[in-house]
Backbone bond lengths (Angstrom), bond angles and torsions (degrees), N, CA, C in turn:
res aa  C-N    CA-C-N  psi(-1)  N-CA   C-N-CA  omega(-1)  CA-C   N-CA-C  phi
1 X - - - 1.456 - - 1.526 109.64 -
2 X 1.132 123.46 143.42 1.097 132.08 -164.61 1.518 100.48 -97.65
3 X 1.645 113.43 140.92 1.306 119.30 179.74 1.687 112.19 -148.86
4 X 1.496 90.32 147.77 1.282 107.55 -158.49 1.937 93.71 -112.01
5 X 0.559 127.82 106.69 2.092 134.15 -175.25 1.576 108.45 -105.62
6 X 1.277 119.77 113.15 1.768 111.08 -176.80 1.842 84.37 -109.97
7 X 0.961 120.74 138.59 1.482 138.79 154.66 1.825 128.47 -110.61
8 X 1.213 114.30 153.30 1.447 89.95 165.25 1.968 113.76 111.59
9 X 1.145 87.66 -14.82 1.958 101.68 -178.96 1.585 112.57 -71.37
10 X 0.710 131.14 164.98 1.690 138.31 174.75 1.527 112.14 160.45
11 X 1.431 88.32 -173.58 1.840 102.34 173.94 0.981 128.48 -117.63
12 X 2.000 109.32 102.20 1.186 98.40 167.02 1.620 106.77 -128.75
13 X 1.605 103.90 -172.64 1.383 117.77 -142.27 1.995 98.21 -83.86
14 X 1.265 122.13 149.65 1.403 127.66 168.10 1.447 117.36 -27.50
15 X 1.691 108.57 109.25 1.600 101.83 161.39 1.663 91.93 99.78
16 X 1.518 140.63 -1.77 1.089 158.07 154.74 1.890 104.36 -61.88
17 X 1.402 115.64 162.71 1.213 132.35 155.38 1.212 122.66 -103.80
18 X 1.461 132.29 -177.36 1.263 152.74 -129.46 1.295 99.90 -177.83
19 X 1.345 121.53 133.69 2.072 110.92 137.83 1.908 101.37 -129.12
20 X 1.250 103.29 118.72 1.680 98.68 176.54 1.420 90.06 -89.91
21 X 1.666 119.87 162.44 1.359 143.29 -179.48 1.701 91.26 -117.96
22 X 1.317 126.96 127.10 1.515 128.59 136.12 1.702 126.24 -100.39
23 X 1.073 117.45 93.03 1.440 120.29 -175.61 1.490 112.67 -85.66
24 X 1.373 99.57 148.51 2.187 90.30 -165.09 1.274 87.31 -151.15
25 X 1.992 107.36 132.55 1.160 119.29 -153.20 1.720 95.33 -141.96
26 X 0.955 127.55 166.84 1.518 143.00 147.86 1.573 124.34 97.86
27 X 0.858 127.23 -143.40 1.968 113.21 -172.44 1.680 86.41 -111.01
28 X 1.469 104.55 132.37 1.477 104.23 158.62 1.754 130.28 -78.07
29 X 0.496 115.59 174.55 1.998 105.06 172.53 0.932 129.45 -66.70
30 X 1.966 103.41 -31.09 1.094 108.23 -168.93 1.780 100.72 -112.73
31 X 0.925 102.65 18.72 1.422 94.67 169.88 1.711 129.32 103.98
32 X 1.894 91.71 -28.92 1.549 111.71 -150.50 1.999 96.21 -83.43
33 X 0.994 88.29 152.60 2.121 78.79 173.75 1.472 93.09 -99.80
34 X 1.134 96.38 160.88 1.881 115.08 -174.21 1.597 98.86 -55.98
35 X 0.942 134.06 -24.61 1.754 141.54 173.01 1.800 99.72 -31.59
36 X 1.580 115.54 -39.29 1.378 143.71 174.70 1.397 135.31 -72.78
37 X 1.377 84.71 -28.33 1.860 102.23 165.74 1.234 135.86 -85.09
38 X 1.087 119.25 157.24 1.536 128.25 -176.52 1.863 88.81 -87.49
39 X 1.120 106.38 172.53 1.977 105.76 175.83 1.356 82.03 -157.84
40 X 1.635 118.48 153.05 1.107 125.39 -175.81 1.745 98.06 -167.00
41 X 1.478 104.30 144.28 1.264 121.26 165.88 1.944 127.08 -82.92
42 X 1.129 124.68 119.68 1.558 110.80 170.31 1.286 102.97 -142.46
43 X 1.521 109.67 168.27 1.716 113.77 -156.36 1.557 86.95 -151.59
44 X 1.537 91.23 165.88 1.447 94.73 -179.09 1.642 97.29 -177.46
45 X 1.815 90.22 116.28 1.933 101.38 -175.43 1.343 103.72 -78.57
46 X 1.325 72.49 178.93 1.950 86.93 172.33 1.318 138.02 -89.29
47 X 1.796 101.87 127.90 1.694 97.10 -146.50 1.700 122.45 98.33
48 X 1.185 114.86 -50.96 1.737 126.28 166.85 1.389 110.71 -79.49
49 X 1.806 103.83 172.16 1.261 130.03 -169.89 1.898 106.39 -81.76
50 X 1.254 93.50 162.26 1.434 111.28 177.45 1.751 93.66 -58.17
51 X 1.483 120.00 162.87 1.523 101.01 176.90 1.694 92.53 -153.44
52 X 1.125 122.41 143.54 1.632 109.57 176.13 1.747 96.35 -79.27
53 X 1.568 100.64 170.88 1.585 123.43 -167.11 1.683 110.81 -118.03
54 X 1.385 99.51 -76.09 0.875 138.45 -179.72 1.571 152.63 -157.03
55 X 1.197 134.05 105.61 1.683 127.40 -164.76 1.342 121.93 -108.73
56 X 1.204 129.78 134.87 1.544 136.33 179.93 1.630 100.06 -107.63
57 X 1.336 116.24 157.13 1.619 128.47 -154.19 1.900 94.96 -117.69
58 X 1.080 109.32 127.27 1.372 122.64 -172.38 1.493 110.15 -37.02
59 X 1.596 107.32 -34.84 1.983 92.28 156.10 1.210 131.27 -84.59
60 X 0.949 97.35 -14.33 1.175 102.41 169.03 2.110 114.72 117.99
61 X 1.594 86.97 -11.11 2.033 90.46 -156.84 1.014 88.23 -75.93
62 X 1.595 143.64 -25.77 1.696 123.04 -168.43 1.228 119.82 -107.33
63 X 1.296 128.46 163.84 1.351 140.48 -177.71 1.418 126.87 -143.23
64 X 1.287 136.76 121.27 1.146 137.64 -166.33 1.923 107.02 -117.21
65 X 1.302 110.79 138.17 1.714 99.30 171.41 1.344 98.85 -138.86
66 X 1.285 128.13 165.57 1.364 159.58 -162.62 1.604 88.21 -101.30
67 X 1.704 114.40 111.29 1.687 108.14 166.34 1.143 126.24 -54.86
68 X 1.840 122.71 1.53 1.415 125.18 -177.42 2.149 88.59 -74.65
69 X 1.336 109.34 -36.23 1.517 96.24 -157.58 1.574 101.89 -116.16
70 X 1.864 134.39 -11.93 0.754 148.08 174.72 1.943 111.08 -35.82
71 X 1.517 98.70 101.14 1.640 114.43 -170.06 1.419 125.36 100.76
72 X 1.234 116.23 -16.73 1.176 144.27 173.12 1.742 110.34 -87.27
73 X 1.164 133.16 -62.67 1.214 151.98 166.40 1.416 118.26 -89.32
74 X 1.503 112.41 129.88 1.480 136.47 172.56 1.594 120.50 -94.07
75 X 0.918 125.61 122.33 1.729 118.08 165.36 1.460 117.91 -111.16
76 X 1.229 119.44 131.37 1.595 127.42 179.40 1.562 97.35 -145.64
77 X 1.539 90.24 167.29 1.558 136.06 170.93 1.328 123.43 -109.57
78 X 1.204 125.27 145.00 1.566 101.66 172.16 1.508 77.61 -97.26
79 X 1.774 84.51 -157.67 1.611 99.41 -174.32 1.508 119.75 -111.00
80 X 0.834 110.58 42.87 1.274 129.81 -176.33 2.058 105.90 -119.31
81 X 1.537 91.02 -29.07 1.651 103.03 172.05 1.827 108.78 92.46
82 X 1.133 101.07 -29.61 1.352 116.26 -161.05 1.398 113.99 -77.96
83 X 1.343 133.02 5.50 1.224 140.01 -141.31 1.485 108.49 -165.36
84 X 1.219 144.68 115.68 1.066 151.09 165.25 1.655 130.19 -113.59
85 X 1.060 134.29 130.29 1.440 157.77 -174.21 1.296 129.20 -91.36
86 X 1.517 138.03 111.11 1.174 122.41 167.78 1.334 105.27 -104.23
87 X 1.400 133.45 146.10 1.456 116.60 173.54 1.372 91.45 -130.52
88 X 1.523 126.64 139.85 1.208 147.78 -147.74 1.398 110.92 -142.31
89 X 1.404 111.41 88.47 1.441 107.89 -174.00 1.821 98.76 -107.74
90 X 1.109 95.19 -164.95 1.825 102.01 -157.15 1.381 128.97 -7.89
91 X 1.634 98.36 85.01 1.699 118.11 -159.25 1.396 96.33 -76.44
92 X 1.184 113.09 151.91 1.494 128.56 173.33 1.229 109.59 -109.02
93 X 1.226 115.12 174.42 2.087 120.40 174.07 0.986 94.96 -75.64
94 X 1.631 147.38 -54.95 1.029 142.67 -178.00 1.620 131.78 -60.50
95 X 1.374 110.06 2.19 1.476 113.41 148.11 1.312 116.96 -95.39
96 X 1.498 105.63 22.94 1.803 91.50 174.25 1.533 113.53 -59.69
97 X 1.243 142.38 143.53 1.390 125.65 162.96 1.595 89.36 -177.47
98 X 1.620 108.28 -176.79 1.244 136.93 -166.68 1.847 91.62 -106.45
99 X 1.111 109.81 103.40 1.509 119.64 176.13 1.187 123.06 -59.78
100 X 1.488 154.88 126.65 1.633 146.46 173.70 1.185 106.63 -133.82
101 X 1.610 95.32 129.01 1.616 108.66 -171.48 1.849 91.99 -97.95
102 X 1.246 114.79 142.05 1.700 130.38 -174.44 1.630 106.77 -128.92
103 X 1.377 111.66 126.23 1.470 111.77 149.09 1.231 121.55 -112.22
104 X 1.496 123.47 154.78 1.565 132.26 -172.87 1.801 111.01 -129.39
105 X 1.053 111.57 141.62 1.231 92.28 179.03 1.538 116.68 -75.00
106 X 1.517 112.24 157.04 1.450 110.42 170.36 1.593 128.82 -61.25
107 X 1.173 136.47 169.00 1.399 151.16 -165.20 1.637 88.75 -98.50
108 X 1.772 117.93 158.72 1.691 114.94 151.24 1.309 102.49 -121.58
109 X 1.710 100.74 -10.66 1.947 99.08 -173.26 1.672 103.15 -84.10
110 X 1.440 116.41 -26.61 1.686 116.65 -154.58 1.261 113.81 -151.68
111 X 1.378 143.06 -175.05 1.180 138.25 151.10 1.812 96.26 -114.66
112 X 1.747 115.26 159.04 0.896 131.03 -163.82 1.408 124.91 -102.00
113 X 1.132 114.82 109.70 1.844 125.68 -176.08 1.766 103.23 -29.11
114 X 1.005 94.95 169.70 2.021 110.38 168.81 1.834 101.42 -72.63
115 X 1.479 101.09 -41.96 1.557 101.78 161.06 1.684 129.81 -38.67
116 X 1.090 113.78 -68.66 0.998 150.17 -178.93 1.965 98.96 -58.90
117 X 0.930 117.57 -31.61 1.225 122.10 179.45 1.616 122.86 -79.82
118 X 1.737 101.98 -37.94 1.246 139.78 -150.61 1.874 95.85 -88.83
119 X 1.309 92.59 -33.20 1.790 111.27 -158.25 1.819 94.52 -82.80
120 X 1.131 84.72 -71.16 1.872 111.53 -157.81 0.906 105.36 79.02
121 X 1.551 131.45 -166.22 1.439 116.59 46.38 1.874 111.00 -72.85
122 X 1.353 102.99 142.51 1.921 99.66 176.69 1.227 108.65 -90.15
123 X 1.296 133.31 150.09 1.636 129.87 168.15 1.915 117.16 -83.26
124 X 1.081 112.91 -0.66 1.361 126.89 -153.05 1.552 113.77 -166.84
125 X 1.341 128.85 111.28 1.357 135.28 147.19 1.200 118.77 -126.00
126 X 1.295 110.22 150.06 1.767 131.50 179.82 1.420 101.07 -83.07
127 X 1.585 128.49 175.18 0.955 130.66 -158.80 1.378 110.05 -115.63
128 X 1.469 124.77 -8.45 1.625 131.95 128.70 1.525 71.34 117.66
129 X 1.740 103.82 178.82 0.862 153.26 -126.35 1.480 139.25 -157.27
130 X 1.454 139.26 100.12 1.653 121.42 -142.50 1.675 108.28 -97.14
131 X 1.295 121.95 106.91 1.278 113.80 -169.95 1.847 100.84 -113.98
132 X 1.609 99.22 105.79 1.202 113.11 -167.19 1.794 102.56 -98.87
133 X 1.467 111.23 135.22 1.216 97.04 -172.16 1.719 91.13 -147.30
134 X 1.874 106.22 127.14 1.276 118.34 -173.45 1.281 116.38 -77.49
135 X 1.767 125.63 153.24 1.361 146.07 -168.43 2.042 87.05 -84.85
């Protein structure tokens, strides 16, 4: 079974950092190892909608961010592929939310817009993560 693990959430104070861990484990359906996937961050406060974050491109060369966090927030891979990173520097109250790490499978015809990222459908989400951040 395939698993999606976000680590790394807590509470800290305004203008503080963060690093969430998404670790992604098990046989996919289709065969492909996450090396193939897109990985992407989305959050969702309390009371509000699911919202995209941020997405990294199954090689890893592209990057997409949400202008709520764009400069503020980093996305990486290690190199192993299997493992993904958000690093979250000068957090606001308004990123408080429940974090969800997503994989998608990769494209062979194209690579995939911020749209396309934003939309899905995802094949895979983790069960998120509480990133509490003080006024």
């Amino acid at each position: 079974q395939v698993q999606l693990v976000e680590s790394g959430g807590g509470l800290v104070q305004a203008g503080g950092s963060l690093r969430l861990t998404c670790a992604a484990s098990g046989r996919t359906t289709s065969g492909r190892t996450f090396t193939k996937y897109g990985m992407a961050w989305f959050r969702q406060a309390p009371g509000k909608e699911r919202e995209f974050v941020t997405a990294i491109s199954w090689g890893g060369v592209s990057t997409y961010y949400a202008d709520s966090v764009k400069g503020r927030f980093t996305i990486s891979r290690d190199g192993a592929k299997n493992t993904v990173f958000l690093q979250m520097n000068n957090l606001k109250p308004e990123d408080t939310a429940v974090y969800y790490c997503a994989a998608i499978a990769g494209s062979g015809r194209y690579y995939y817009t911020i749209r396309e990222y934003e939309k899905g459908p995802y094949d895979y989400w983790g069960q998120g993560t509480q990133v509490t951040v003080l006024s």
